[in-house]
C-alpha positions as CSV (number, residue, x, y, z in Angstrom):
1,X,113.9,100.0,115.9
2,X,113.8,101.3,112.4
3,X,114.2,98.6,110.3
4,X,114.9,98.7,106.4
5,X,112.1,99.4,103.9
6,X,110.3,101.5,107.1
7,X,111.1,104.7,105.0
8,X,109.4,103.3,102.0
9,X,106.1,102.4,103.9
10,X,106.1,105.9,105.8
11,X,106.5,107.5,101.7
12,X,103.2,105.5,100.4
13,X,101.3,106.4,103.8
14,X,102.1,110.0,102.9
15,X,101.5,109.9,99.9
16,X,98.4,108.0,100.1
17,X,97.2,110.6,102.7
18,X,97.9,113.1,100.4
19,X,95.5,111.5,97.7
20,X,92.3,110.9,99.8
21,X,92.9,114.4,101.6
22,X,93.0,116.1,98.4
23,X,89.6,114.1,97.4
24,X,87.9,114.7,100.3
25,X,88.7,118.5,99.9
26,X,87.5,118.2,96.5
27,X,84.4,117.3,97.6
28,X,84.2,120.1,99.6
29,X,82.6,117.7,103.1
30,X,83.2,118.7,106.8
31,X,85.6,115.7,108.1
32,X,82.1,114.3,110.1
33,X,80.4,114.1,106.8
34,X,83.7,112.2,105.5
35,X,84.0,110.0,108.2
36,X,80.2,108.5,107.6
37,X,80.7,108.0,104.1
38,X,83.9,106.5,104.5
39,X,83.0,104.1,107.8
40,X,85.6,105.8,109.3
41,X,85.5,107.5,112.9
42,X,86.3,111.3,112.6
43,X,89.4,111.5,114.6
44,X,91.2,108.7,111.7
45,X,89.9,111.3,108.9
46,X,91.6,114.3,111.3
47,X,94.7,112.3,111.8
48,X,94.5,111.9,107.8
49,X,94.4,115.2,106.8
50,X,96.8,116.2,108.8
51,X,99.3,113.9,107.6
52,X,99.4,112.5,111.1
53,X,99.1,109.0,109.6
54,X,102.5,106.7,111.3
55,X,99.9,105.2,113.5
56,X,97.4,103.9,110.6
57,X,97.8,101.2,108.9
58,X,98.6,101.1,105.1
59,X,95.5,98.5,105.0
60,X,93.5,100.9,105.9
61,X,94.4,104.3,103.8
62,X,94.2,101.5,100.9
63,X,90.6,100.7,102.0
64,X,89.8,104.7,102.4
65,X,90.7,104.9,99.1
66,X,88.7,102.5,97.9
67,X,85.8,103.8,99.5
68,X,86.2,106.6,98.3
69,X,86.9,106.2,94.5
70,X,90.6,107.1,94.3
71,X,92.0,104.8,90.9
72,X,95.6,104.4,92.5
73,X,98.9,102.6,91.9
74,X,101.4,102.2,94.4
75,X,104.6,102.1,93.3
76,X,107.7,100.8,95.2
77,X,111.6,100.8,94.8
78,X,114.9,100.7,96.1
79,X,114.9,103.5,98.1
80,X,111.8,105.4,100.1
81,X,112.0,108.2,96.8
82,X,111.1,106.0,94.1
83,X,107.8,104.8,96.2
84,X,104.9,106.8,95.7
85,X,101.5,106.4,95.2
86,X,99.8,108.3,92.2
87,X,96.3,108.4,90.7
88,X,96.2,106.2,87.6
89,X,95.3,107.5,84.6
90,X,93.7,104.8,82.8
91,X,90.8,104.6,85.6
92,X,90.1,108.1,85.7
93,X,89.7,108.0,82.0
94,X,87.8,104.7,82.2
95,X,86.0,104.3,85.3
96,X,86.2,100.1,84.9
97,X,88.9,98.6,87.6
98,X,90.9,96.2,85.4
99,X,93.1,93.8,86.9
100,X,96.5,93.6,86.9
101,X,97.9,91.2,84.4
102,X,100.3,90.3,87.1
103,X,98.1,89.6,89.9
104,X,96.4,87.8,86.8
105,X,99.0,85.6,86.3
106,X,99.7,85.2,89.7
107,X,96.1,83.5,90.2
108,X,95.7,81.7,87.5
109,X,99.2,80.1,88.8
């Protein structure tokens, strides 16, 4: 059963795929080496290369990216186009993580 906003999550696991495959090749490691640093096993770093991600879990590409250094934003919407997940410019410029002043707000609520 497809239900709605399915489209959206299969966009940011794409696209978030797309990110840390793109880092990884930019740091020019076998997918073994990439698996150790990331904690990963090798076969989730093959499946995330190859785009062969509807099986993983959002929770962890997010934590692959973390591990790895990737400043992202994910970005949601009303349809599966406007969700997307994009390298932030502010943290590649700044390597500090700042908060979100709405998570901010949200926890000091």
């Amino acid at each position: 059963m497809h239900l709605a906003g399915d489209a959206t999550i299969d966009s940011l696991l794409g696209d978030l795929a797309l990110q840390i495959t793109r880092a990884i090749m930019r740091s020019g490691t076998t997918q073994s080496a990439a698996a150790k640093r990331l904690a990963i096993r090798q076969p989730t770093v093959s499946k995330i290369v190859n785009g062969l991600v509807s099986g993983v879990s959002i929770e962890l590409l997010i934590r692959v990216a973390v591990r790895i250094g990737l400043p992202i934003a994910l970005q949601t919407g009303r349809t599966a186009a406007e969700a997307g997940v994009y390298l932030s410019a502010t943290l590649q410029s700044d390597r500090r993580s700042p908060r979100s002043q709405v998570g901010g707000a949200a926890r000091a609520a």
